[in-house]
N, C-alpha and C positions, 0 to 999 in steps of 0.2 A: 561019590566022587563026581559023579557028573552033575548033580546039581550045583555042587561046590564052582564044578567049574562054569555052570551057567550063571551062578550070582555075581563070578569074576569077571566075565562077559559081559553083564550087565552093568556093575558097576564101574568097569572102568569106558564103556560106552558114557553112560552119566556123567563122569570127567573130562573127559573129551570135549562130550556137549559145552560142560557148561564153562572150558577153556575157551572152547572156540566163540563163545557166547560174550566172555570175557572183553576175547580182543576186541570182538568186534563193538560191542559196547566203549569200550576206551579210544577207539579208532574213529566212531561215530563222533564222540565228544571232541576228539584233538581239535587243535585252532593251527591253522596252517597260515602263512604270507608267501604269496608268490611275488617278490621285490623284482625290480628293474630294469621291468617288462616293455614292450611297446603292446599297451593295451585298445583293443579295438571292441569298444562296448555294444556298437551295430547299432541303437537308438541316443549316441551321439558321442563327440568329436573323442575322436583317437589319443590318447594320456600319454605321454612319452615318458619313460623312465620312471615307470608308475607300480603300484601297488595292489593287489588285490588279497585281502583278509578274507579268509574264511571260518566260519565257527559253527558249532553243531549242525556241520550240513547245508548252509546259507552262507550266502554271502555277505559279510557284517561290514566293510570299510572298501572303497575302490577310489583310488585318486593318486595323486603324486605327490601328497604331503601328506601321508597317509602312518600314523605311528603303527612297530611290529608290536603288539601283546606280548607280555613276558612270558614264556614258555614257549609259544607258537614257533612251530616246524616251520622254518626257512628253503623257499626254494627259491636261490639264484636264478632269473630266468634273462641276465645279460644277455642284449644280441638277439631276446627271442620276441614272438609275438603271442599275446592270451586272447582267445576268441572264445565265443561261449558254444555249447557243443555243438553239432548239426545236427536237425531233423530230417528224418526220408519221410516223404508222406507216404509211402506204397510199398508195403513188402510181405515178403511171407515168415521174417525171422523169427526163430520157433517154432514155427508149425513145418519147417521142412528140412532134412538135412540133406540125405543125396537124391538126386532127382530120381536116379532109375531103381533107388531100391524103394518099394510098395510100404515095407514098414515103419520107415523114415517120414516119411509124408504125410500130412495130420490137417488137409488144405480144404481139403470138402470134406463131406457126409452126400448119403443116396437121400434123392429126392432135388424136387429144383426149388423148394420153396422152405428155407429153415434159419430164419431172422430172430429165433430164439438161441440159438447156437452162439457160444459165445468164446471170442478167439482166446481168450485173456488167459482161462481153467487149461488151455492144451497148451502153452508156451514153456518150451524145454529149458528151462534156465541153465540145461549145461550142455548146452548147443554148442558144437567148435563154432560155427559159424560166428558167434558173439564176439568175442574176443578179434576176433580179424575183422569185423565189421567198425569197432571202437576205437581202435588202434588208429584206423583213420579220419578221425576226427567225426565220428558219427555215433551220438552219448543218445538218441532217442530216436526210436522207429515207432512209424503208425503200422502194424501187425493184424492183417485181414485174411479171411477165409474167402475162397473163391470160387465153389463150385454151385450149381445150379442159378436160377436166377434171382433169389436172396438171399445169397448165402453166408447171412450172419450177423455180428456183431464186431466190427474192430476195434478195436484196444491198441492206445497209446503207452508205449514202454521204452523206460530209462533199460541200456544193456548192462546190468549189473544187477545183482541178488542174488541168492540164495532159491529163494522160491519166487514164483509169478507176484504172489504179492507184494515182496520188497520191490520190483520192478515196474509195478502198476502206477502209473500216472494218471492215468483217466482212460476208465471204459463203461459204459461204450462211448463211441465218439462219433459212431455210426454205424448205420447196417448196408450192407456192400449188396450192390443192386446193377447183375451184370444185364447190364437193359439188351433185351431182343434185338438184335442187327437185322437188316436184309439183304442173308447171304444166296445172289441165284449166280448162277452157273453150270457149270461143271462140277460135280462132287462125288464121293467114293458112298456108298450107299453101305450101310454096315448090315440092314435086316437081310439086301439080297447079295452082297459080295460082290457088287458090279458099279462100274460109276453110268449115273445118268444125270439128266438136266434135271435141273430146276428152273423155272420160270420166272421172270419179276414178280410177276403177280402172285405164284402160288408162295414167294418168301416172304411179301408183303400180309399175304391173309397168315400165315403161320408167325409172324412177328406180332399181328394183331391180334391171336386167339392169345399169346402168353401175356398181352398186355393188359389183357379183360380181365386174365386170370389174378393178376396184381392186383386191376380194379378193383373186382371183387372182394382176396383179402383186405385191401386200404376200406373198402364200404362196411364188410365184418367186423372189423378192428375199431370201426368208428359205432357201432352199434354195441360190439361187446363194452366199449368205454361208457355210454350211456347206462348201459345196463348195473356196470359193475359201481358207477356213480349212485343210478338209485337204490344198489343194495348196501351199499356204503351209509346211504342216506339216512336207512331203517324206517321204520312205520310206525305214523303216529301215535302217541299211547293210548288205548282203550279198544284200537283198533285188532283184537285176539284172532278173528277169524282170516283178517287178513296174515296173521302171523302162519296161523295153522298150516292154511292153504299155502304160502309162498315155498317153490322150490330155491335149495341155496345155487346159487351161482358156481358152475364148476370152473374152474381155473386151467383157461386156451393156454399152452407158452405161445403159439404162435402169432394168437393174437394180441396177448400183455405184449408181447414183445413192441408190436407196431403200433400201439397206443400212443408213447411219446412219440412218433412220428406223424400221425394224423392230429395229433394235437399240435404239431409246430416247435417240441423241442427238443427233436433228435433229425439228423438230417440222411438220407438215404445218399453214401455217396455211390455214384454212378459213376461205373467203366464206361467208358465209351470213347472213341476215339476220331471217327469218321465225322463228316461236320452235320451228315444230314441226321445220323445218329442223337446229335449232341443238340440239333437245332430239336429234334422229336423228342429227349426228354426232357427238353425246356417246358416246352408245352404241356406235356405229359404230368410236370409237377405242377404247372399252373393248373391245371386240370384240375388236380387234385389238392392243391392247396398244400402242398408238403413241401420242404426244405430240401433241397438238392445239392451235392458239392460234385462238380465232373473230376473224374480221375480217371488219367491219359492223357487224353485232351489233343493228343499231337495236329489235328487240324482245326481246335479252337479259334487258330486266328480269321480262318474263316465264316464263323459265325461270331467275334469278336465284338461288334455292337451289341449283340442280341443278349450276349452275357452281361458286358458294363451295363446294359439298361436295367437287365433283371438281376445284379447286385450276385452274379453268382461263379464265388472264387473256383478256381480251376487247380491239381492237384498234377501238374506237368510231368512227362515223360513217359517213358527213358529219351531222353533228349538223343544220345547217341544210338540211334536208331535209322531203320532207312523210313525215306519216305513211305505216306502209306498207298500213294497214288502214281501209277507210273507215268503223270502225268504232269508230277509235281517238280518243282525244283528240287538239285540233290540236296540243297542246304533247307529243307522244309522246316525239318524236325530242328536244327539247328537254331534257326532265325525266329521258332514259336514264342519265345523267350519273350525278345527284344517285342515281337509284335501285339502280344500281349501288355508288356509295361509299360510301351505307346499309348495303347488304348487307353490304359488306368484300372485293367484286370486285375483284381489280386491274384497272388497265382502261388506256388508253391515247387520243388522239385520232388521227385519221387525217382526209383528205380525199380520198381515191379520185378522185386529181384530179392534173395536169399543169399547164395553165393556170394554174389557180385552187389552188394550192396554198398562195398567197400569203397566202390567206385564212384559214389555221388558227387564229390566237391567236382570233381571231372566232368559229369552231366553240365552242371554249374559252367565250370571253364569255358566249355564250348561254347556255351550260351553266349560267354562274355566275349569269347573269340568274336562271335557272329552279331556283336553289336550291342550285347544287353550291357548296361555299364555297370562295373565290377560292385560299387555298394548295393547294386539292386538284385544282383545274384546271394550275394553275402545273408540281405534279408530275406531272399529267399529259401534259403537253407537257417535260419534261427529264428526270426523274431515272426516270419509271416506267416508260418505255419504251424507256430503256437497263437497266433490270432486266432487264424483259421478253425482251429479245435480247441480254440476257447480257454487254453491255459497259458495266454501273455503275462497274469501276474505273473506265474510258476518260472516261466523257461523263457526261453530264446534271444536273451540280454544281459549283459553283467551290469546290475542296478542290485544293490542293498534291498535286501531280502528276499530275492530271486533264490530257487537252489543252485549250488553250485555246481553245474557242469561247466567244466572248462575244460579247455583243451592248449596246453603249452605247445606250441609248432616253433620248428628254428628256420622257419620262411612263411614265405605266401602258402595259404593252404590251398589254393588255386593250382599252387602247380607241382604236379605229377613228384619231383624230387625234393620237395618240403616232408621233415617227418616230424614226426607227434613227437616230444619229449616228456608230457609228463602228460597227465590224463586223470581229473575228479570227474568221479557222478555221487551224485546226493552230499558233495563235501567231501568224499575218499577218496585218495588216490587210489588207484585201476592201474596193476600189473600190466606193462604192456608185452608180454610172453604170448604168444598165439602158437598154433599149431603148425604155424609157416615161420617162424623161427625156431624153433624146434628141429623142424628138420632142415635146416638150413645150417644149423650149429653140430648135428647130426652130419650132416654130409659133409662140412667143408673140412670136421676133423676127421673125418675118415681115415684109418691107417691106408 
């Protein structure tokens, strides 16, 4: 009897699957037109009462004289406008759901040095957090780990799938490199339970020992590459004794990891925020001869030249944030924007944020409030920050044969009471049901 009932179990598990496998298959294929639209492509001029086709997943026709395909699902977007989805460059979505509970959080690993770790394998595809992140217009986050001072590999993901993989856009995109600060002061001492001073000088040589310790690995990393090139290489034929004698090459992760990086094609991006910080790992990567992207950045425009000289994009925010100097103006973080775009910095927006990541076109706003002008915010929530991480064919513009993430809004998505109407990633429409309507529909019908 009980096996009877395990093979029922089983098989109608099997059907399930290969229903759900069904739809989604048929769903992946449909051809969808979102008709007469005000279309806003981001890498040029704005289509009024315009067209966007989509088919297996791509965007196949966009324009204003644009024929529907016969069959293709029709969505009336009168009145609305079609933008292509927004990127966050900075978050932790996936890897965190409530802050204070310990088993939610998936944001470091022990040790300070683990650039093999890779954010992409821990990303919870059934995160509430997703779905209310989407809702507002934000179809792809860069998803970074953040503990110790390498700590990892971040991964570029669409918020939709099943599993990490259906989500996976491009990983790595980088390894997250919380560069050594010099913090002296006042601080709470955790070995003795008591606060005491620290010295400029003594946060200065303690900034310097962990930067050696970098050195180091980037020197290892560049030697294990040699090595693993000559055993790639093999030894000439006849040559037996050489064969006999050679030990095999055991396999570092932690230095395969940093390989593409001292080779120049992965880019270590750096938190950093403070300008002297930012001016120290400028030099630090020239030093070293490795690719750099700063993420924070909030007093970038401070060292602002030093960047446009050395060609090196900036991953901005949380814009809505205080100053980081009490010395600063209160609109610091606000005005980084505009003084960045001045320069000719590329720059990108980000929110260092899980929760609240929902909030970005808002980061954006402020920026515009405080001067940045509105298409330059625009691109920097789509098209600049798929430059940036190298998948501009892919994303961050409605052009023929892009994927289609798009996002229907029935306003500016700039501002706060514009809402999302309809929502594709990879070419599907995306339920927009979240866990805050839910209970919102929950409470208002309350007996």
């Amino acid at each position: 009897m009980r096996k009877r009932a395990l093979v029922l179990i089983i098989a109608f598990g099997l059907v399930l699957a290969l229903s759900l496998l069904n739809v989604w298959a048929q769903q992946r294929g449909e051809t969808y037109a979102i008709t007469n639209a005000r279309i806003v492509p981001i890498t040029g001029p704005v289509i009024e009462r315009g067209t966007v086709v989509i088919r297996d997943g791509k965007i196949a026709a966009v324009g204003r004289n644009v024929s529907i395909p016969a069959g293709a699902r029709v969505v009336n977007a009168q009145g609305m406008w079609v933008y292509p989805g927004f990127i966050d460059s900075g978050t932790t979505i996936g890897l965190t759901e409530i802050g204070q509970v310990a088993a939610t959080v998936d944001v470091n690993e022990i040790g300070d040095f683990n650039p093999q770790l890779k954010a992409i394998v821990a990303v919870n595809p059934s995160s509430e957090i997703i779905p209310v992140t989407r809702v507002n217009g934000i179809t792809t986050v860069l998803t970074t780990p953040r503990g110790g001072i390498l700590s990892g590999q971040a991964a570029l993901i669409n918020l939709d799938g099943w599993t990490w993989e259906e989500m996976l856009v491009k990983a790595p995109v980088g390894i997250y490199f919380n560069f050594p600060t010099i913090a002296s002061g006042r601080f709470f001492d955790p070995e003795t339970f008591q606060p005491r001073e620290r010295s400029f000088e003594e946060a200065r040589r303690q900034r310097e020992e962990r930067l050696q310790r970098v050195r180091q690995l980037l020197d290892d990393a560049r030697a294990y590459a040699k090595a693993k090139r000559a055993a790639e290489a093999g030894v000439p034929e006849g040559n037996a004794a050489n064969i006999r004698d050679r030990q095999p090459l055991l396999v570092n992760p932690v230095l395969e990891a940093l390989v593409p990086v001292v080779e120049g094609t992965l880019p270590l991006i750096v938190a950093a925020n403070n300008d002297r910080d930012i001016k120290a790992a400028v030099e630090f990567a020239e030093e070293q001869k490795v690719k750099i992207l700063i993420s924070g950045g909030l007093e970038a425009p401070k060292v602002v030249q030093l960047l446009k000289e050395k060609n090196i994009p900036v991953l901005l925010g949380p814009v809505l944030s205080l100053p980081r100097s009490e010395d600063d103006p209160y609109d610091s973080t606000f005005t980084a924007a505009k003084q960045l775009y001045e320069a000719g910095v590329k720059f990108a927006f980000l929110t260092n944020d899980a929760s609240n990541a929902r909030n970005l076109p808002y980061h954006a706003a402020m920026a515009v409030a405080f001067g940045l002008p509105r298409e330059e915010a625009l691109r920097a929530l789509t098209i600049y920050p798929a430059e940036i991480f190298g998948v501009a064919d892919r994303l961050g513009s409605i052009e023929v044969g892009k994927v289609a993430n798009l996002v229907v809004w029935d306003g500016d998505p700039l501002e706060i009471r514009s809402q999302v109407r309809h929502l594709f990633i990879n070419g599907r429409p995306v339920p927009l049901e979240t866990k805050h309507t839910q209970l919102y529909e929950r409470y208002r019908n309350r007996p």
